[in-house]
NUVOLO-7758 format. One record per atom (N, C-alpha, C, O): x, y, z. Coordinates in steps of 0.001 Angstrom, whole numbers, padded with zeros to 6 digits, always signed. Atoms other than C-alpha are relative to their C-alpha. Layout:
N
XYZ...
***
This chain:
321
-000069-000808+001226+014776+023770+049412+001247-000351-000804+001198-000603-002008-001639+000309+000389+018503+023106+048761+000068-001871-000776+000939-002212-001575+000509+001240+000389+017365+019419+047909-000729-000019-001188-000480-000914-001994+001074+000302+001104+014590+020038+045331+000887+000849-000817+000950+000445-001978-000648-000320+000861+016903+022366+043926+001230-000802-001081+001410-000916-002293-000750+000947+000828+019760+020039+043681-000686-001297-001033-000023-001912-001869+000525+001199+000944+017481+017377+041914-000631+000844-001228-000865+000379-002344-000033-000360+001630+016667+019827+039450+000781+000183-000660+000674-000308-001783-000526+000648+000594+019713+020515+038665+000851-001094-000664+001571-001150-001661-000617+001243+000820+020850+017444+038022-001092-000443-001254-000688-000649-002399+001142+000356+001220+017472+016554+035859+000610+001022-001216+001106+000570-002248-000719-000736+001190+018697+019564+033707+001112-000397-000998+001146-000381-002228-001431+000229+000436+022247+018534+033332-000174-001928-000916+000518-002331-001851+000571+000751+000699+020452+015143+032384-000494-000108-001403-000384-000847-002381+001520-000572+001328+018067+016289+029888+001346+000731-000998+001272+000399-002181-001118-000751+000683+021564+018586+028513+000806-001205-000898+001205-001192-002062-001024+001200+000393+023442+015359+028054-000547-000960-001111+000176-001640-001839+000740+000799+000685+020640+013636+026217+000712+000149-001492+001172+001253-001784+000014-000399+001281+021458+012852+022286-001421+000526-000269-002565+000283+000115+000548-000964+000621+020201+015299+020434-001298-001268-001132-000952-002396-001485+000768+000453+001150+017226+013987+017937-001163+000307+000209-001591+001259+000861+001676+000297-000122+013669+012966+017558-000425-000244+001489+000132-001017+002268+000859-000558-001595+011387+014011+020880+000880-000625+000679+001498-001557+000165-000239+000760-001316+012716+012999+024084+001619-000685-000171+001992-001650+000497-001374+000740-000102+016530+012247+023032+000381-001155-000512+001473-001721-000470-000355+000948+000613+015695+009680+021146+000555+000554-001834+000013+001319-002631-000920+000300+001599+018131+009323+017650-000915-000297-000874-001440-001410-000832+000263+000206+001398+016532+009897+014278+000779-001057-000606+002000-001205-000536+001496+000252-000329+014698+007641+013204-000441-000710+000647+000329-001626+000933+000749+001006-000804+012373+005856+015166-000739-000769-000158-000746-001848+000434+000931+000932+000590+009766+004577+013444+000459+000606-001634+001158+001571-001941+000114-000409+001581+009182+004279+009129-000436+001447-000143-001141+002190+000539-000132-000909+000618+009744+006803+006910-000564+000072-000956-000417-000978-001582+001077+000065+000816+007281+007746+004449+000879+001199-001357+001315+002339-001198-000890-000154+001378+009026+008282+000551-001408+000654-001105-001768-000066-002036+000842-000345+000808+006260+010304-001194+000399+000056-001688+001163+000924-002111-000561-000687+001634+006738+010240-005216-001181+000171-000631-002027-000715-000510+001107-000615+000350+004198+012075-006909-000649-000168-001660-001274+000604-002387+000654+000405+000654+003352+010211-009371-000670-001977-000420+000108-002891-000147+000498+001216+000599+001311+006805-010779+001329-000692+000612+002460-000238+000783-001061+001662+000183+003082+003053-010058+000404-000105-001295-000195+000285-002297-000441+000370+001489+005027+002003-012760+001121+000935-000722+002055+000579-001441-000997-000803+000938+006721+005188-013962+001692-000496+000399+002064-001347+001208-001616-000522-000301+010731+005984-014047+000150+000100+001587+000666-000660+002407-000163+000095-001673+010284+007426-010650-000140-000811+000749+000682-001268+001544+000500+000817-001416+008285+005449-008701+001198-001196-000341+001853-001559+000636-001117+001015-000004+010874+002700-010172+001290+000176+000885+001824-000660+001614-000936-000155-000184+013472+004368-009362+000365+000261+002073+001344-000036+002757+000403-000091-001307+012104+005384-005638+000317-001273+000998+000818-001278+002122+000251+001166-000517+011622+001708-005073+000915-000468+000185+001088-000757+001370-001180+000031-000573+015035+000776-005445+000726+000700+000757+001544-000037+001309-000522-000643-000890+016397+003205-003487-001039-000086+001585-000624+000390+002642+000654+000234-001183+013819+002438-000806+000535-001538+000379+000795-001957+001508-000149+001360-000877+014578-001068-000619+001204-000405+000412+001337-001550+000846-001608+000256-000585+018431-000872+000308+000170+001303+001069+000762+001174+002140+000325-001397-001329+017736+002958+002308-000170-000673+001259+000819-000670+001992+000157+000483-001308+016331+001204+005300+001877-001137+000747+002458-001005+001824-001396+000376-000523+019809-000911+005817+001123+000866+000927+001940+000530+001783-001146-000842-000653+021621+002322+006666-000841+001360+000555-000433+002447+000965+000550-000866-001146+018686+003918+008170-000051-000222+001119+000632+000315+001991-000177+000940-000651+017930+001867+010089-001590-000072+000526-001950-000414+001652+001578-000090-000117+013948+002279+009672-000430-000657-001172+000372-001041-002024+000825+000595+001891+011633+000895+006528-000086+001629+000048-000008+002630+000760+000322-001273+001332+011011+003299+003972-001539-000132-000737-001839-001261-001125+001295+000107+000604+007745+003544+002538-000712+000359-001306-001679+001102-001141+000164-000950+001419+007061+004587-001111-001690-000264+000156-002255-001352+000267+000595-000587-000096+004130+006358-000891-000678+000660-001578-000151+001701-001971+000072-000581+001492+002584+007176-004564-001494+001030+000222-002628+000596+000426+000721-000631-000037+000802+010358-004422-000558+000935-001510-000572+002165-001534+000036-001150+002024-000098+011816-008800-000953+000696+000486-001759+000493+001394+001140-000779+000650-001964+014335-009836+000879+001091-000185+001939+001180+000434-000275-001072+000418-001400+017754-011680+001618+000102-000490+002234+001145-000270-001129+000054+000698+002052+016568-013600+000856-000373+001282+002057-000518+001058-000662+000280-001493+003214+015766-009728+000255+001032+000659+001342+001150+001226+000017-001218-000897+002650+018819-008126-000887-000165+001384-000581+000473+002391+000551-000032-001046+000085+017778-005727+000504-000725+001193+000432-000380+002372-001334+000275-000763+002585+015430-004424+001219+000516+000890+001583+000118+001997-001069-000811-000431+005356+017688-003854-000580+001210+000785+000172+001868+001503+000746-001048-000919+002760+020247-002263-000198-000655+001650-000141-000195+002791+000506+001042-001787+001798+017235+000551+001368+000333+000368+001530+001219+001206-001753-000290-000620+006033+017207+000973-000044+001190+000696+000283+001196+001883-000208-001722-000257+005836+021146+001358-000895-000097+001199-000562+000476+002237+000543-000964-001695+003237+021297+004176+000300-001101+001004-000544-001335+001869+000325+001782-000553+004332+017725+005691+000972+000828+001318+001695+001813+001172-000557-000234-001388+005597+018038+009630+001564-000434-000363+002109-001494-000674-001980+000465+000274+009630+018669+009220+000729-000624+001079+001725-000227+001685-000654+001267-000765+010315+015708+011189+000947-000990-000385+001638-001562+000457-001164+000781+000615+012536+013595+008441-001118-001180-000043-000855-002376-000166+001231+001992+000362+009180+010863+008131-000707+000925-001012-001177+000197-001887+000600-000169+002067+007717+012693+004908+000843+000486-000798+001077+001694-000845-001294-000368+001063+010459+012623+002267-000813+000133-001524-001917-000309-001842+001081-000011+001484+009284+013335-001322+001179-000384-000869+002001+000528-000779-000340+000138+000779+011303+011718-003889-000628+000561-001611-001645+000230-002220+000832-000952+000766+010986+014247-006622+000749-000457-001603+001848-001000-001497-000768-000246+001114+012005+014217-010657-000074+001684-000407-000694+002617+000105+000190-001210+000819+012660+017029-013027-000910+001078+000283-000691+002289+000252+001381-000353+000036+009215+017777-012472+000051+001543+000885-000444+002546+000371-000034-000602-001196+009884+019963-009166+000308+001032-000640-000356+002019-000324-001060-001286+000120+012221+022472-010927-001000+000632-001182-001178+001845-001290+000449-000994+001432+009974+022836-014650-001184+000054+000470-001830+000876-000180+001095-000818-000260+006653+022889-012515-000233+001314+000234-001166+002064-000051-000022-001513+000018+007858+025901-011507-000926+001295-000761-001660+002199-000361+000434-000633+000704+006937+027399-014127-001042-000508-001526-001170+000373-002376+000550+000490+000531+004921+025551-016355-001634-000594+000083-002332-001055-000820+001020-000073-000641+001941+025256-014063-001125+000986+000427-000914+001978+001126+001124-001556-001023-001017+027586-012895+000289-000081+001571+000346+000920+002285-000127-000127-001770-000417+026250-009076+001539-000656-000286+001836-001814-000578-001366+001214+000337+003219+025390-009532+000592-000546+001524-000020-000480+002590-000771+000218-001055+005748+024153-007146+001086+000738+000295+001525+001591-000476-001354-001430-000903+008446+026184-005376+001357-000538+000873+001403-000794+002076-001263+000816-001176+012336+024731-004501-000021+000787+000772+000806+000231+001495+000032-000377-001255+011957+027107-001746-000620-000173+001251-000508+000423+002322+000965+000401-001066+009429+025214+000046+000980-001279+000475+000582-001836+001497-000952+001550+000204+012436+021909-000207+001267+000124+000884+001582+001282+001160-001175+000265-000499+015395+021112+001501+000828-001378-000331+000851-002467+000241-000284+001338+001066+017104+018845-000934+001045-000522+000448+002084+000137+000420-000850+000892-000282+018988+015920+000401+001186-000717-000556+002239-000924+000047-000699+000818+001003+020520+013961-002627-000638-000228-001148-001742-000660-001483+000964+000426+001944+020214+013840-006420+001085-001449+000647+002137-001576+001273-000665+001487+000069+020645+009799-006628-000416-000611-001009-000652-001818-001060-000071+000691+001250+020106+009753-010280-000286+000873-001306-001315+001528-001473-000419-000944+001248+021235+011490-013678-000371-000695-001419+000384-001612-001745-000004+000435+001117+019969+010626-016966-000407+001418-000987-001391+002145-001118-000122-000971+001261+021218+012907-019865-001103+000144-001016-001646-000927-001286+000991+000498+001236+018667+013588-022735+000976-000247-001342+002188-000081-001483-000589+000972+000931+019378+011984-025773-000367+000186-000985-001128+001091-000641+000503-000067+001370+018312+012148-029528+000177-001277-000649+001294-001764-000478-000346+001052+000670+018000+009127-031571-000912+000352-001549-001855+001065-001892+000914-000331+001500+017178+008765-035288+000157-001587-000649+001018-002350-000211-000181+001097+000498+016676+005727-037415+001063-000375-000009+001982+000436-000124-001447+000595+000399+019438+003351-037702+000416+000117-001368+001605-000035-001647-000402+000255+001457+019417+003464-041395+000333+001620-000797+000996+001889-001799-000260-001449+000223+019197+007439-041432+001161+000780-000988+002148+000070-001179-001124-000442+000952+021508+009397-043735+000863+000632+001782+002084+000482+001789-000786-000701-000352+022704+011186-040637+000742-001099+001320+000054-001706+002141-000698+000824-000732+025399+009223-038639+000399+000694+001201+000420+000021+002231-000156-000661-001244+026307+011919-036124-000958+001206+000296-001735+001626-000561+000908-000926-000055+024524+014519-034672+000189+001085-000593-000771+001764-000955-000733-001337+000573+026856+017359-036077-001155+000101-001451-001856+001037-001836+000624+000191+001469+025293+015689-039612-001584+000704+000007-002247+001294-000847+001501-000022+000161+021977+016028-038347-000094+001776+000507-000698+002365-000389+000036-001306-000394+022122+019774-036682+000789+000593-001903+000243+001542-002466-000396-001075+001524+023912+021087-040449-001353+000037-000969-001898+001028-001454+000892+000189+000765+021278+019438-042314-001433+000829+000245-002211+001219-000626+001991-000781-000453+017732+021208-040055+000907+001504-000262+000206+002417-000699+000270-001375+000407+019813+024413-040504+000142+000141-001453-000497+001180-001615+000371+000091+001948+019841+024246-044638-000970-000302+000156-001535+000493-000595+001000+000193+000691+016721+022879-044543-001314+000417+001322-002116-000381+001807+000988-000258-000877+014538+024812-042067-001122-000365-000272-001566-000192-001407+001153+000764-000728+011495+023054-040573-000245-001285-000705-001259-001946-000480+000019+001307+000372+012179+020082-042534-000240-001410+000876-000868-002419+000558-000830+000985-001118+013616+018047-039141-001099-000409+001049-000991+000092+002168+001139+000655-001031+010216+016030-037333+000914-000366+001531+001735-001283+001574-000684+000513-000995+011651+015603-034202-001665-000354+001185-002695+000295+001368+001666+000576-000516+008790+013457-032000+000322+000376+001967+001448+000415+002462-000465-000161-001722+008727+014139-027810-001374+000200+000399-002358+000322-000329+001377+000226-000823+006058+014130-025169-000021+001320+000470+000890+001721+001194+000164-000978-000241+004565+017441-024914-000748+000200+001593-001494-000543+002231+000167-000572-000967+004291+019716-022028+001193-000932+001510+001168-000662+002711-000616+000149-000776+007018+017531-020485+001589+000294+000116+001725+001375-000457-000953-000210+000079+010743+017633-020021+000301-000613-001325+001344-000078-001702-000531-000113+001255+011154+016232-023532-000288+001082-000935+000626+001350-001714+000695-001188+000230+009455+018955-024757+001119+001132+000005+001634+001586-001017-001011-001071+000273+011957+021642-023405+001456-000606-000851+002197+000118-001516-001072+000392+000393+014724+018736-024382+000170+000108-001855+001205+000279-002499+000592-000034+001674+013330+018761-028256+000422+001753-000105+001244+002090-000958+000015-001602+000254+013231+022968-027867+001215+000506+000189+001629+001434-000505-001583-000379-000065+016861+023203-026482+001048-000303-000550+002126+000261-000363-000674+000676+000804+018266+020806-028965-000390+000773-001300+000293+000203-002151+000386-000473+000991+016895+022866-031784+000459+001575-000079+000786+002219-001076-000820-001102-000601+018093+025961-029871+000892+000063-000555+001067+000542-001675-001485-000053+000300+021665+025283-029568+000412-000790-001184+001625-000999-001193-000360+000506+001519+021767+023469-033302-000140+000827-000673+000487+000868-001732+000141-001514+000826+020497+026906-034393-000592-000659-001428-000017-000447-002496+000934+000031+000673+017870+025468-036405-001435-000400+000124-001786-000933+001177+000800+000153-000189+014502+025170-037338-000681-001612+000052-000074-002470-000588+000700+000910-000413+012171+022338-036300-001399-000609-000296-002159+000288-000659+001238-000133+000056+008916+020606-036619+000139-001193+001124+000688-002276+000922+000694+000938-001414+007715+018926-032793-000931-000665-000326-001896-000338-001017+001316+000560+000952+005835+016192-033326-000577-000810+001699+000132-001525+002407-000300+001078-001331+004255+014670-030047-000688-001198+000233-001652-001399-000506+000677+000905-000131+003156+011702-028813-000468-000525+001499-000120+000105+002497+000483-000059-001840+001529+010243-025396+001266-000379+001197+001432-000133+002392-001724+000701-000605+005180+008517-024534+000479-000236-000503+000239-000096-001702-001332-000053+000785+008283+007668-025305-000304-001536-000694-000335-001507-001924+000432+001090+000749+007345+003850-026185-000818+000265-001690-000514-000235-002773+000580-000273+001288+004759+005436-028786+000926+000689-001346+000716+000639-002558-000733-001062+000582+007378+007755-030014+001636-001047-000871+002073-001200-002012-001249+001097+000374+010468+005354-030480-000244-000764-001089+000554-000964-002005+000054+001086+000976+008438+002831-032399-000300+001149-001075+000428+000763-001990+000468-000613+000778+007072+005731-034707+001633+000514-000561+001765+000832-001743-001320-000547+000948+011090+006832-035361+000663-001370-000637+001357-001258-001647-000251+001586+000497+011825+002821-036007-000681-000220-001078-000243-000999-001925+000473+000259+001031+009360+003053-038290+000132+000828-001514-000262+000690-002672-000201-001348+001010+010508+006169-040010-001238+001066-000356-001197+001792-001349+000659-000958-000149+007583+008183-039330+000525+001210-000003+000338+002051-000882-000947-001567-000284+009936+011128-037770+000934-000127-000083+001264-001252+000293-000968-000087-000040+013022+011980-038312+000969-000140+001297+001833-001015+001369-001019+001182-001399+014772+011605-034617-001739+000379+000979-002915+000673+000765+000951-000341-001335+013187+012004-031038+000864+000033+001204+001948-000500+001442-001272-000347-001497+014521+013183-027615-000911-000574+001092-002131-000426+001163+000430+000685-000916+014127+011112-024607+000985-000269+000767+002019+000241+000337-000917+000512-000574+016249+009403-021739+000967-000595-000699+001219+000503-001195-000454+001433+000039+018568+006565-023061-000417-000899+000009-000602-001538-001027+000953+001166-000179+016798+003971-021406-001213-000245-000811-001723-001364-000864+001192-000014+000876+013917+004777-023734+000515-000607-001632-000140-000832-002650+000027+000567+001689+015670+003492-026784+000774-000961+000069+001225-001242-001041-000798+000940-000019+017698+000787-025678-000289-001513-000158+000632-002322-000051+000112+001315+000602+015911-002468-026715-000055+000443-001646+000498-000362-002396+000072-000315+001529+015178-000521-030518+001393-000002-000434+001674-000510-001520-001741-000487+000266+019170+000458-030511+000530-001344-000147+001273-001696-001063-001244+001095+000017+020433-002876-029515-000566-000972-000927+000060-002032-000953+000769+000747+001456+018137-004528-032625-000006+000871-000825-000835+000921-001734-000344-000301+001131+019527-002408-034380-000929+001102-001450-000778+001392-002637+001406-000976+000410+016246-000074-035096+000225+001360+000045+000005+002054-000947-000645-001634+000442+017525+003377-034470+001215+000063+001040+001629-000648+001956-001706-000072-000647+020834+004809-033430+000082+001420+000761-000043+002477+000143-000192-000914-000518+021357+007074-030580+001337+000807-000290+002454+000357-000035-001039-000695+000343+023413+010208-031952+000870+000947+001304+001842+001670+001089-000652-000956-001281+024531+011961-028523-001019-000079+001377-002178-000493+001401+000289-000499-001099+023940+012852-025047+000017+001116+000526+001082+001627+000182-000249-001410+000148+023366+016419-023705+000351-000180+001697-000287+000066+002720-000664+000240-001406+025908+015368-020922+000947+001020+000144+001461+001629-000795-001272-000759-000374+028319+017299-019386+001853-000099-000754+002680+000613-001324-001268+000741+000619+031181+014546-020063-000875-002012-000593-001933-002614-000408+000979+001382+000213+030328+010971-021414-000384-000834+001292+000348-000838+002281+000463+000511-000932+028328+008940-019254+000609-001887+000453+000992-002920-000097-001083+001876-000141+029844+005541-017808-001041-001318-000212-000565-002453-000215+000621+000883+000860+026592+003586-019073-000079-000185-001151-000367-001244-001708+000253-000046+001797+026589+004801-022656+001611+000629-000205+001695+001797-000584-001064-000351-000162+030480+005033-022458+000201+000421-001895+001011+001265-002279-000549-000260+001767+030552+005127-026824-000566+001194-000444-000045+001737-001418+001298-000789+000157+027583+007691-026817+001423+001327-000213+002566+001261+000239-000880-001126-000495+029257+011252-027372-000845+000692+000601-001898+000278+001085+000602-000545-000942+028388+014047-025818-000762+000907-001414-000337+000699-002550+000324-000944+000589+026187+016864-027572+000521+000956-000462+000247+001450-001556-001339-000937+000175+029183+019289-027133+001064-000390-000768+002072+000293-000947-001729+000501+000610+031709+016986-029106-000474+000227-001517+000292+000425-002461+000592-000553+001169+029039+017693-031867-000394+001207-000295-001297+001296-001126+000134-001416+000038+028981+021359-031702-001177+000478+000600-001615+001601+000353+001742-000472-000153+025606+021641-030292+000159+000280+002174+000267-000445+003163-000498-000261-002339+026192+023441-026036-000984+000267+000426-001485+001376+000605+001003+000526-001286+023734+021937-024069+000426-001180+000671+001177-002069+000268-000052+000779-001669+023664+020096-020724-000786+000249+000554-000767+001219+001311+000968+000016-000824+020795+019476-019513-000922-001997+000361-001121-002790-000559+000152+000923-000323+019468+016353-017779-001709-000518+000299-002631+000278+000126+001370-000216-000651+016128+014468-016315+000543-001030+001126+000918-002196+000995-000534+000707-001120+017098+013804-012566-000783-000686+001021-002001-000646+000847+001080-000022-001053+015741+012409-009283+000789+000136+001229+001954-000262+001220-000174+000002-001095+016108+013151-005717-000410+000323+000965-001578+000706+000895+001146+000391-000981+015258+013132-002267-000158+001438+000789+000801+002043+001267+000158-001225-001061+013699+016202-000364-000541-000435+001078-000948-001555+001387+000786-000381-001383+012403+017232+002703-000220+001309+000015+000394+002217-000546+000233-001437+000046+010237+020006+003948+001039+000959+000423+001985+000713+001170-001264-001214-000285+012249+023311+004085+000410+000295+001550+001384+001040+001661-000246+000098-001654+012422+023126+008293+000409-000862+000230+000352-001070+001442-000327+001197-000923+013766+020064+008719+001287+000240+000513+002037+000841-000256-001055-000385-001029+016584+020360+011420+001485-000648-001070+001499-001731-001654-001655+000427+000131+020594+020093+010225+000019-001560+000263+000045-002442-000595-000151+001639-000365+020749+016780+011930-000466-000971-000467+000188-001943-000844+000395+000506+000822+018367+015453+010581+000277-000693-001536+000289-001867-001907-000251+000054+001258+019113+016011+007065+001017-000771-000227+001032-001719-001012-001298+000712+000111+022689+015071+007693-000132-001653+000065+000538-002388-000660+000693+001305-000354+020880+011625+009110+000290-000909-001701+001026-001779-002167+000291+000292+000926+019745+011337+006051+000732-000266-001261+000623-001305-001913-001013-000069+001237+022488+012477+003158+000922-000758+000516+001827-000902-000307-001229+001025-000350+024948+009835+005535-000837-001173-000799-000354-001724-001788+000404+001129+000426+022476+007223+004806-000294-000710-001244-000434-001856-001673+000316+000679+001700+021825+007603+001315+001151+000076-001160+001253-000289-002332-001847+000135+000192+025658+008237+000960+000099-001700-000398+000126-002303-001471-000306+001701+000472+026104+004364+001676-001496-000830-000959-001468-001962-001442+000980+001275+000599+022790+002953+000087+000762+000304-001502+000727-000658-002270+000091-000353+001344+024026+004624-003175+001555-000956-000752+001966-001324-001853-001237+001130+000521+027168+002505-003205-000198-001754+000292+000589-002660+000018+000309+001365+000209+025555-000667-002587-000085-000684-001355-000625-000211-002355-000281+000538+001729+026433-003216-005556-001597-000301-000217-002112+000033-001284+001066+000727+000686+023115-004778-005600-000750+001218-000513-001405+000994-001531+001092-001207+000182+021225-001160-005838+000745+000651-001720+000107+000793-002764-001087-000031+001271+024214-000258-008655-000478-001022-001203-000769-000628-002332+000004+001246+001089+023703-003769-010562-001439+000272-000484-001572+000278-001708+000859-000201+000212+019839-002975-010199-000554+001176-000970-001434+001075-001824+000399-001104+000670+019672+000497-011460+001051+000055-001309+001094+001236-001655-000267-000035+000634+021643-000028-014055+000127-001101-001284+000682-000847-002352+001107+000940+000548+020185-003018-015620-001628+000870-000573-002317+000618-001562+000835-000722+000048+017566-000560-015354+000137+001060-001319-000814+001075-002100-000713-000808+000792+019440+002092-017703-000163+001245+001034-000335+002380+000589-000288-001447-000621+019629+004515-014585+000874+000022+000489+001419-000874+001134-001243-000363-000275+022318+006730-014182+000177+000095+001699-000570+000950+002175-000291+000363-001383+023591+005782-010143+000640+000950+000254+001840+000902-000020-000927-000977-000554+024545+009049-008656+000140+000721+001889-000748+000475+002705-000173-000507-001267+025307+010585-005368+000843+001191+000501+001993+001216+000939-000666-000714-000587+025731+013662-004510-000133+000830+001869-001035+000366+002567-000197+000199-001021+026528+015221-001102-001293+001804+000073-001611+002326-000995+001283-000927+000113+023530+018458+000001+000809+001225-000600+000257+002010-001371-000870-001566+000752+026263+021358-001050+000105-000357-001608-000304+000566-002313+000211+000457+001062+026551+019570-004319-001458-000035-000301-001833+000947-000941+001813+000323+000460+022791+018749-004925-000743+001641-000256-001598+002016-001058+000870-001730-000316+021775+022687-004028+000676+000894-001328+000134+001780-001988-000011-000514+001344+024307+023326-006873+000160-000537-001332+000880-000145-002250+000319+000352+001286+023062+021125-009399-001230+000234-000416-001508+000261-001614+001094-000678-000128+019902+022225-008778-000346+000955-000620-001112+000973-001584+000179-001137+000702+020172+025608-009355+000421+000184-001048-000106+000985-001820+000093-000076+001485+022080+024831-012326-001141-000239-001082-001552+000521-001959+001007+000708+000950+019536+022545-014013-001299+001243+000180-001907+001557-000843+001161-000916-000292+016722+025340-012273+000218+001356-001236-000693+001976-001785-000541-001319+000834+018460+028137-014471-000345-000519-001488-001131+000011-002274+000583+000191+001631+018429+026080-017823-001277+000079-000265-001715+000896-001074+001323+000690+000020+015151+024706-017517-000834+001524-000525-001574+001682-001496+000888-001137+000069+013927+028485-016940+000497+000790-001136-000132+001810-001416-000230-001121+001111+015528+030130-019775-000496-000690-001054-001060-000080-001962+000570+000232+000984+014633+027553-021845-001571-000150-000450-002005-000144-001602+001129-000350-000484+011389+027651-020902-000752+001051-000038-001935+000993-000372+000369-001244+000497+010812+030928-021131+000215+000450-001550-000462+001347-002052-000218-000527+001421+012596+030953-025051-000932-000900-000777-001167-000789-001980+000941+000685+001032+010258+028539-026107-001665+000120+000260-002614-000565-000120+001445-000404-000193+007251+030141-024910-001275-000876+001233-002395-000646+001690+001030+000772-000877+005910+027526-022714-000301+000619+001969-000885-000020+002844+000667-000250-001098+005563+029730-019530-000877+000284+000390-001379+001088-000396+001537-000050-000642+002429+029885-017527+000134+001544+000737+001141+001800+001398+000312-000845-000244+001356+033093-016683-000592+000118+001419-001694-000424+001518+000974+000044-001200+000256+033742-012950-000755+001332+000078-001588+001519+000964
***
């Protein structure tokens, strides 16, 4: 008896000693990791997914898998994330989308179903207006729509984050507007190049072959402080107009996934995010290269979650459940 006892406990004191991780003591991860982004090939995201997948595995020390799941503005996506086994192998690389489905949806999405890892990318919205325009700064252009209410076409892609970015820029300029929309920002750009509309709100990256030929001229950013890609750009605030609001991306996991885990994870995408080639890539790209750490991310989150919803709610576009 004294025998089978001692060999258990030692098996115990075994099994105690084991690292901690994935089943059986083995160290997160073990096998690929599956990078859900919830929408179409081709977009912003999935671009942006892809680079960050293909330098991630270096300091995971697993592949990464981008995974393209659309439908319903990318909600059905971020729903697979939400019921996915909180093991750290279904990650959902999410945009904007996550925080204004919220409320903008009949089945929306919910950051309380998330456990958000790392925003690892910031792009300010932006306004641009012809290059040849009478108005040279934005200050010019916010005096002018309030003297001349609903004069000011401003063009953006409805029902999305340009949408609230067009409604919050018209907000805090404290004047009136006329939204003009179009299917994307490509359609929209060439239509302010052509002088169809007066400006249009979009990323940066959306106007940067028209800008650098000299076709229209981006008047601000609705950044915090200036951004270190569009270092000449001002901010929205240096033109009297107080907004800050962004269109971001970053990486979740379902709301159970273990401490360790996560930590796994926000170490690893710590170093991919300072890799030069992923840097040189995404910003060639015109995306803003950021990294923050999960206490940071939870409160940029709820910042951006707070604008989004007030503005959202002042411009009428909430969905009723």
């Amino acid at each position: 008896m004294k025998s089978i006892l001692r060999v258990m406990t030692l098996g115990a004191l075994v099994w105690l000693t084991m690292p901690a991780g994935d089943g059986f003591g083995q160290a997160y991860p073990t096998k690929a990791v599956s990078m859900v982004v919830p929408f179409p090939p081709g977009g912003r995201t999935d671009l942006t997914a892809r680079v960050v997948a293909q330098y991630l595995p270096k300091h995971l020390g697993q592949p990464v898998v981008v995974v393209n799941k659309p439908g319903a503005g990318g909600v059905l996506g971020a729903k697979e994330v939400a019921a996915a086994t909180p093991d750290g192998y279904t990650l959902g690389f999410f945009s904007t989308a996550v925080v204004t489905a919220q409320y903008t949806v009949p089945t929306p999405t919910d950051l309380k179903d998330y456990a958000a890892v790392s925003i690892v990318n910031v792009d300010p919205a932006a306004l641009a207006v012809k290059f040849d325009a009478p108005w040279k700064t934005l200050a010019e252009l916010a005096e002018y729509g309030r003297k001349n209410p609903g004069k000011v076409q401003i063009g953006m892609i409805p029902g999305a984050s340009a949408q609230i970015f067009a409604g919050g820029f018209a907000q805090a300029a404290r004047m009136q507007a006329i939204f003009v929309p179009f299917k994307g920002d490509a359609d929209g750009v060439v239509a302010l190049a052509g002088g169809h509309i007066d400006a249009h709100v979009a990323v940066p990256v959306s106007y940067k072959a028209l800008a650098e030929a000299r076709k229209v001229r981006i008047l601000g950013l609705a950044a915090a402080a200036r951004s270190a890609l569009y270092r000449d750009l001002p901010t929205f605030k240096e033109n009297g107009v107080d907004l800050v609001i962004s269109s971001f991306h970053a990486v979740f996991a379902p709301k159970a996934t273990s401490g360790d885990i996560l930590a796994a994870l926000a170490g690893a995408l710590e170093k991919t995010m300072k890799e030069p080639e992923l840097n040189a890539k995404m910003s060639a790209a015109g995306l803003g290269v950021v990294y923050l750490n999960r206490q940071d991310t939870a409160a940029f989150i709820a910042q951006q979650d707070g604008t989004y919803k007030s503005l959202i709610k002042d411009l009428g576009m909430m969905v009723k459940k």
